[in-house]
matplotlib code that plots the C-alpha trace (Angstrom):
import matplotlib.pyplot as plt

x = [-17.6, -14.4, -14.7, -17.1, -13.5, -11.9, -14.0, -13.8, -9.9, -9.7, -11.5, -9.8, -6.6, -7.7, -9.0, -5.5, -3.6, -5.4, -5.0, -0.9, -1.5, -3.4, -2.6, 0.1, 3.1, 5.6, 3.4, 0.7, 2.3, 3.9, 0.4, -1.1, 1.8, 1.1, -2.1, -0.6, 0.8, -2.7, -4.0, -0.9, -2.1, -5.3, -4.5, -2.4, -5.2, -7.4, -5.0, -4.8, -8.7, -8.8, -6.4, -5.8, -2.6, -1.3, 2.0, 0.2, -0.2, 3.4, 4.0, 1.6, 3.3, 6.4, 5.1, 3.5, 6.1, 8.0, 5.6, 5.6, 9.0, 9.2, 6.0, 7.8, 11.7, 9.8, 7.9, 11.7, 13.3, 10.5, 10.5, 14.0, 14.9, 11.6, 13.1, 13.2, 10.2, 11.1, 10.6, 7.2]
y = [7.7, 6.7, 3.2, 2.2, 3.3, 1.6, -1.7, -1.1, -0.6, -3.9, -5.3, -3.7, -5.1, -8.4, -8.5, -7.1, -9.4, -12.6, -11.1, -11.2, -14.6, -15.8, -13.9, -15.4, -13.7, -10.9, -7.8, -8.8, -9.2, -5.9, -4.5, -6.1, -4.4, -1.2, -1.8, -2.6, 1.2, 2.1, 1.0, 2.5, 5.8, 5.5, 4.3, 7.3, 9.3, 7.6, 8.3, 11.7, 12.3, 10.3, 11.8, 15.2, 15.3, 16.6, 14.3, 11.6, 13.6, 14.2, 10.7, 9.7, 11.8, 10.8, 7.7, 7.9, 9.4, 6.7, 3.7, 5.2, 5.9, 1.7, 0.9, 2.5, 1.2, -2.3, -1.7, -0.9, -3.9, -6.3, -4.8, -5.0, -8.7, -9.5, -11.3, -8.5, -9.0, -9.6, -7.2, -7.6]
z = [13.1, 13.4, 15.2, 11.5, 9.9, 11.7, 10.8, 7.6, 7.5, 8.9, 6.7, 4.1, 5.5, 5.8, 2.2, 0.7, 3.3, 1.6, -2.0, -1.6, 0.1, -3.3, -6.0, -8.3, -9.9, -8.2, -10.1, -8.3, -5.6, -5.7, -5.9, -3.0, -1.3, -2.6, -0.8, 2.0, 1.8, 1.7, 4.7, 6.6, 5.5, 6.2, 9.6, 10.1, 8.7, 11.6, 14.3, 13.8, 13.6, 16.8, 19.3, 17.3, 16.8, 13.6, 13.4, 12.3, 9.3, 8.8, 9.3, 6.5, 4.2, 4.6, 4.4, 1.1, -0.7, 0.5, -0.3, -3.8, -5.0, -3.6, -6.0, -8.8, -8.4, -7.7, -10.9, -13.1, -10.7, -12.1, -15.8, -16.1, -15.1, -17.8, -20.9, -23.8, -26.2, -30.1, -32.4, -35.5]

ax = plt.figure().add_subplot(projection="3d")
ax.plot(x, y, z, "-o")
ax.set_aspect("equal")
plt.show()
């Protein structure tokens, strides 16, 4: 069961590593790396199911509290160098 995971995170991988190779613009971009995040965790995930040890776990969550507090201080870093929008 897990090997067809595995697959399938590396396929996921390869899909999100072509997708920041293509798409255009930084939010995008910032996206794609979010995805990136993603497949770390699930490859954690994987680990741990595979050789049973729970650290894995702790690792991914670590992780993901990480990879989110970076998608959101990416997302204000972006939003604030944005030229202001003029009023109606």
């Amino acid at each position: 069961m897990t090997i067809l995971v595995e697959v399938f995170l590396g396929a996921a991988l390869l899909l999100v590593l072509e997708a920041l190779r293509r798409l255009p613009g930084t939010a995008n971009r910032i996206v794609a790396v979010d995805l990136l995040s993603v497949c770390a965790l699930a490859a954690c995930v994987v680990a741990a199911a595979r050789s049973g040890h729970t650290a894995f776990l702790d690792v991914a969550l670590g992780f993901a509290l990480v990879a989110f507090l970076a998608t959101v201080c990416w997302a204000f870093a972006l939003r604030a160098g944005m030229p202001e929008e003029d009023g109606p």
